[in-house]
C-alpha positions as a Markdown table, in Angstrom:
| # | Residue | x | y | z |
|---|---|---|---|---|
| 1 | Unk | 166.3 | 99.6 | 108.5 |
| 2 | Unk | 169.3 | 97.6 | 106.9 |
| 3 | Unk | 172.6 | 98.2 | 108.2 |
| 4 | Unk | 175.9 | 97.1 | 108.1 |
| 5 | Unk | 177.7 | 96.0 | 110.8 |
| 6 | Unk | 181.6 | 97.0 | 110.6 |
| 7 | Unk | 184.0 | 94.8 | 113.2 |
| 8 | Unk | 187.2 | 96.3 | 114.1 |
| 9 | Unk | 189.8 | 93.9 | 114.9 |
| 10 | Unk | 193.1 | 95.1 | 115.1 |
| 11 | Unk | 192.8 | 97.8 | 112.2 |
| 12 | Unk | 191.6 | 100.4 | 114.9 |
| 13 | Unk | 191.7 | 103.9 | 112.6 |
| 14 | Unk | 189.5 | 105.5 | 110.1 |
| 15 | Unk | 191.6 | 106.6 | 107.3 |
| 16 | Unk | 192.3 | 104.2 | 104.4 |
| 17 | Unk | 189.8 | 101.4 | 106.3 |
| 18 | Unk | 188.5 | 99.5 | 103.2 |
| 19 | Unk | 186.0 | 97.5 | 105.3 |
| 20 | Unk | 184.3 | 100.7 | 107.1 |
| 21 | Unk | 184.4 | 102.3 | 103.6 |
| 22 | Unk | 182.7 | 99.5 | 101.5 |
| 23 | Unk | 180.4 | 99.4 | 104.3 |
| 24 | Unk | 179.4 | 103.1 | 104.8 |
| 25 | Unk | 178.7 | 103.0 | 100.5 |
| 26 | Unk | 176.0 | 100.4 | 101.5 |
| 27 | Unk | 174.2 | 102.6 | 104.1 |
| 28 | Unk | 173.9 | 103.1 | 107.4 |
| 29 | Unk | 176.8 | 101.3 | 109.9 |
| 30 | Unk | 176.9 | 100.2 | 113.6 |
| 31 | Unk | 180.5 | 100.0 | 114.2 |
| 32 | Unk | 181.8 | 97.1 | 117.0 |
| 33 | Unk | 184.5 | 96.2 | 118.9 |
| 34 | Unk | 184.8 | 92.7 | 120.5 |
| 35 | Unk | 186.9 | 92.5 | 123.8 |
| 36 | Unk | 187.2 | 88.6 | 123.7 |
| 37 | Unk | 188.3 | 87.3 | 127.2 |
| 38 | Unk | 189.8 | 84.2 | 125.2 |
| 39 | Unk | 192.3 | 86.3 | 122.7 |
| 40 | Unk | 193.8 | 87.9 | 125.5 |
| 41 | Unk | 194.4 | 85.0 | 127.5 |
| 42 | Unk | 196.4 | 83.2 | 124.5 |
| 43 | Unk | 200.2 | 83.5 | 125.4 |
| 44 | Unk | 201.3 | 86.1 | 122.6 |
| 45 | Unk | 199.0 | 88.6 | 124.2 |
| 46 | Unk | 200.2 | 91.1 | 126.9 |
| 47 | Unk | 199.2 | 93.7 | 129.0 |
| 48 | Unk | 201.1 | 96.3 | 127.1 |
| 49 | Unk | 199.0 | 94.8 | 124.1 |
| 50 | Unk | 195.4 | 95.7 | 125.5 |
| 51 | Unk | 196.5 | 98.9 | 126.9 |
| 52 | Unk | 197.5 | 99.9 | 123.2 |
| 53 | Unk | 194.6 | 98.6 | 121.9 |
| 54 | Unk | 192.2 | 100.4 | 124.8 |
| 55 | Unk | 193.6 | 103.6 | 123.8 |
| 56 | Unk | 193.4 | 102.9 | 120.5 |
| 57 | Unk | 189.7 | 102.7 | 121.1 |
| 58 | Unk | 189.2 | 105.4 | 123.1 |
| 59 | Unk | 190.8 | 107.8 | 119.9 |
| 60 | Unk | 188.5 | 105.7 | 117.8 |
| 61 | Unk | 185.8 | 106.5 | 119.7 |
| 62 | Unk | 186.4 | 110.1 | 119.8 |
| 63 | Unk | 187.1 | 110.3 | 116.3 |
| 64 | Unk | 183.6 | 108.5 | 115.5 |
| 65 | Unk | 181.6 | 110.6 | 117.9 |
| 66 | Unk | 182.9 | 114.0 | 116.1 |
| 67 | Unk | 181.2 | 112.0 | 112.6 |
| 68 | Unk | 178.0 | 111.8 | 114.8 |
| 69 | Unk | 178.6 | 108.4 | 115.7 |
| 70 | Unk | 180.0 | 105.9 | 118.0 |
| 71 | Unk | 182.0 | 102.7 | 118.9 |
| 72 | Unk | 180.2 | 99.6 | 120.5 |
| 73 | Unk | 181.8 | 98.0 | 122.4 |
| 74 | Unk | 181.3 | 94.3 | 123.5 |
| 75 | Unk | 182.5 | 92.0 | 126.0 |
| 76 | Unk | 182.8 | 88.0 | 125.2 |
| 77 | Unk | 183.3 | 85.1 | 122.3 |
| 78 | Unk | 182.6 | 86.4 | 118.7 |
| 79 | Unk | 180.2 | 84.5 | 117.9 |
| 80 | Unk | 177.4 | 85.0 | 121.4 |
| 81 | Unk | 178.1 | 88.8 | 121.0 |
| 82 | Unk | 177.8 | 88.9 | 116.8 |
| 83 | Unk | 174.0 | 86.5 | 117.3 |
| 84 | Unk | 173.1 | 89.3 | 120.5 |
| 85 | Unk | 173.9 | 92.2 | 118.3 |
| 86 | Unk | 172.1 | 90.3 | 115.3 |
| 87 | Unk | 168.9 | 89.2 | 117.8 |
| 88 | Unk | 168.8 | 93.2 | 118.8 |
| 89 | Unk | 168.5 | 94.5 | 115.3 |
| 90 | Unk | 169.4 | 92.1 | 112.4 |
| 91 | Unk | 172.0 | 93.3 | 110.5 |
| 92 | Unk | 172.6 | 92.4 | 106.4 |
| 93 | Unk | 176.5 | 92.3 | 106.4 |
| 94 | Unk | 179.1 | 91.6 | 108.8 |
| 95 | Unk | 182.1 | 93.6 | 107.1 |
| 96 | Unk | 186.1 | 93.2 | 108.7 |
| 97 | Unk | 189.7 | 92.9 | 107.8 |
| 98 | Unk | 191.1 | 89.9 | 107.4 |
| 99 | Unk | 192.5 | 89.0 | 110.7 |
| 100 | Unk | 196.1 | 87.7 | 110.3 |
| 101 | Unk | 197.2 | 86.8 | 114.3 |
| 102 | Unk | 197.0 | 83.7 | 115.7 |
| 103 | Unk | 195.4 | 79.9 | 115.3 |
| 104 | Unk | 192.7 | 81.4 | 118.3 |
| 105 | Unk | 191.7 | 84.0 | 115.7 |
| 106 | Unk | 192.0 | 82.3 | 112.6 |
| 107 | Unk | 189.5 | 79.5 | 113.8 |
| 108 | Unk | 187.1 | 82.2 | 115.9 |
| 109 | Unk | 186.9 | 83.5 | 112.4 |
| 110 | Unk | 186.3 | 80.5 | 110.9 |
| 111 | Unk | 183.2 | 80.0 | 113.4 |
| 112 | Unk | 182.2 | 83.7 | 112.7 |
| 113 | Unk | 182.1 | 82.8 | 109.0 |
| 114 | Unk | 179.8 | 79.4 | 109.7 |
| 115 | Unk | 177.4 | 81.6 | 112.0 |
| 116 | Unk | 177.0 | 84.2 | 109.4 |
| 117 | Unk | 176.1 | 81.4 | 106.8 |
| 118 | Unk | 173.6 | 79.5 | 109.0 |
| 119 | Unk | 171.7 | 83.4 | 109.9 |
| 120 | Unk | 171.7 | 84.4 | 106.0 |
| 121 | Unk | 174.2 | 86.9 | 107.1 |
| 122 | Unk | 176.6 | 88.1 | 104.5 |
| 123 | Unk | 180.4 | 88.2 | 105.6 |
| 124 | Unk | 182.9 | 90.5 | 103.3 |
| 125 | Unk | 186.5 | 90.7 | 104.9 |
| 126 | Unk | 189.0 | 92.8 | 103.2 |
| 127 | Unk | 192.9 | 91.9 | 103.0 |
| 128 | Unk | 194.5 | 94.5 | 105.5 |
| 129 | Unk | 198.4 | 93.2 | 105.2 |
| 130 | Unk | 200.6 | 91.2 | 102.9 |
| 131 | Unk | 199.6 | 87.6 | 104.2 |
| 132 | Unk | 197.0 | 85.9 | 102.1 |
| 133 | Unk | 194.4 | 83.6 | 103.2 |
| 134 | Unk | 193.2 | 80.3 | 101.4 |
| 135 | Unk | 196.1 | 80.7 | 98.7 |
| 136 | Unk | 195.9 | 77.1 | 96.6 |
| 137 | Unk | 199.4 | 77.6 | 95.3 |
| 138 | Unk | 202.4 | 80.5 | 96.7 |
| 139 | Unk | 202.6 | 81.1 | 93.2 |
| 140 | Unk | 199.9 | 83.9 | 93.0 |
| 141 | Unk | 201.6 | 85.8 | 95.8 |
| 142 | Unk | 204.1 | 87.9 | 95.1 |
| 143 | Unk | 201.2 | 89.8 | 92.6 |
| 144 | Unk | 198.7 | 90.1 | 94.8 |
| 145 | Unk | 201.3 | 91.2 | 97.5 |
| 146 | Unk | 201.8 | 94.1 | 94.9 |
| 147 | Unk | 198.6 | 94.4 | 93.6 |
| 148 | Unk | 197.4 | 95.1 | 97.3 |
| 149 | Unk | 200.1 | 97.4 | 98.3 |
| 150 | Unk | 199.5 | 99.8 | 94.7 |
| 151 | Unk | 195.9 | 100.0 | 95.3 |
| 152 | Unk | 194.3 | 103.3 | 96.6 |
| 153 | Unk | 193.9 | 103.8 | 99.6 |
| 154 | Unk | 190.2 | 103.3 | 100.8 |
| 155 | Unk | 188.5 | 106.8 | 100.7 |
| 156 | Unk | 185.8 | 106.7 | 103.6 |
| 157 | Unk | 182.2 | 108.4 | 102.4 |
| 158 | Unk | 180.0 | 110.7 | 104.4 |
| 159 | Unk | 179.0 | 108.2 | 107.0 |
| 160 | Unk | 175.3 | 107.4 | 108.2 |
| 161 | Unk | 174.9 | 105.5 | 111.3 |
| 162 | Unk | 172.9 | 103.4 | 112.7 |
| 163 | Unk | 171.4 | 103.8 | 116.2 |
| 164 | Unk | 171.0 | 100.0 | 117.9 |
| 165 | Unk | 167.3 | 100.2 | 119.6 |
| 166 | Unk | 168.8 | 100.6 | 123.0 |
| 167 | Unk | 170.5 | 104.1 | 122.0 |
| 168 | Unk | 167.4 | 105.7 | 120.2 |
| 169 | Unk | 165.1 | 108.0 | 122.1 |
């Protein structure tokens, strides 16, 4: 069965998550969260940070589990847990928000995207905030800034996961 992966970054919620909701109008999802080691060794991160972020989880979690689902999470570099996950069950899209933090995640992505290209594995990442990625000129930005902040906000479907091999019974 086909699935979509969904990789929560830092956007840890459900309501108004364009990357969960374009994935969960594709079919089933497997939602992940990566604990990588390396991020939260880079200077800008703190304790307070991961203990925000762990609770954040946990509601996350909870919030998943009362759809009939749950959160996966995975400990280690992007790119080893993504090619485990992807060796388990193969997945047809790796769907996230942009991430817009530091140079560590901005070239871990860029090593996510290279993976997903040499597996055949599509990669759709949704702007979350007001900073644009790849922009040729700063021209373009102040309308797509405002573009972006008029949209609707995502409406999430009636979800469908998918259970990884270990978790079925």
């Amino acid at each position: 069965m086909s699935y979509r992966l969904v990789w929560f970054k830092r956007d840890l919620r459900l309501h108004d998550h364009a990357a969960l909701a374009h994935a969960a109008h594709q079919g089933p999802v497997l939602c992940l969260y990566i604990v990588e080691p390396e991020l939260w060794a880079q200077p800008d991160a703190a304790l307070q940070h991961f203990e925000f972020v762990r609770e954040s989880l946990t509601e996350l979690h909870h919030e998943l589990q009362a759809l009939g689902g749950s959160l996966q999470v995975r400990v280690g570099p992007a790119v080893q847990v993504l090619a485990a996950l992807h060796a388990q069950a193969p997945f047809a899209e790796l769907v996230a928000h942009e991430e817009t933090g530091n140079a560590f995640t901005y070239a871990r992505d860029l090593q996510v995207g290279a993976w997903c290209q040499s597996v055949g594995v599509g990669w759709t990442e949704f702007q979350q905030f007001g900073v644009v990625r790849r922009l040729k000129s700063r021209n373009t930005w102040q309308a797509r800034w405002e573009a972006h902040m008029a949209a609707p906000q995502a409406a999430l479907p009636a979800l469908q996961f998918f259970k990884p091999p270990e978790n079925q019974g």
